[in-house]
C-alpha positions, 0 to 999 in steps of 0.5 A: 483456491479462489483468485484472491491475491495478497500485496505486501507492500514495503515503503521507506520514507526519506530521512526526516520525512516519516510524519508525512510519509505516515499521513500520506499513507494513512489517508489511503486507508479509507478510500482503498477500504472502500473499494468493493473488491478490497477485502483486508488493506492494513498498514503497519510502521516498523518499531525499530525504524520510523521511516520504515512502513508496510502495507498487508493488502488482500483482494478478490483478484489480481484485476481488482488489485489493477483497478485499485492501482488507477484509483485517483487517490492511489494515483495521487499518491503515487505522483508524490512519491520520489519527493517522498521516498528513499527508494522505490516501493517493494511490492511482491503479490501472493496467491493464496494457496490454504 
């Protein structure tokens, strides 16, 4: 199977924080999307809670996933992120494997 990789990231906004949680997260969407090695960056909010938010994420590879990881927006939010989250992101990485 190609090296494509999978992230699932889970992020959980501090009480009272989710709108901006949510923007923050949103304004990642197009840039990422851009980048020519993102093949599939989708966010989800969970029903049952706000708060919580989960993002799907494919790639052409794990370097790509790497060179995502240093983009500036990426980074920007990253900076942001104690201020902004009840704990630290969750992020599992797959190999596709069917």
């Amino acid at each position: 199977m190609a090296d494509k990789l999978t992230v699932v990231a889970c992020i959980k906004a501090k009480d009272g924080l989710a709108d901006q949680v949510k923007a923050e997260l949103t304004a990642l969407i197009a840039p990422t999307r851009e980048e020519p090695d993102c093949i599939n960056y989708i966010l989800y909010q969970s029903p049952e809670d706000p708060h919580l938010f989960l993002f799907f994420e494919a790639w052409t590879s794990k370097a790509a996933l790497d060179a995502h990881l240093q983009k500036p927006h990426l980074q920007a939010f990253i900076a942001k992120a104690d201020g902004l989250l009840a704990e630290p992101l969750d992020v599992s990485l797959w190999d596709e494997v069917g």
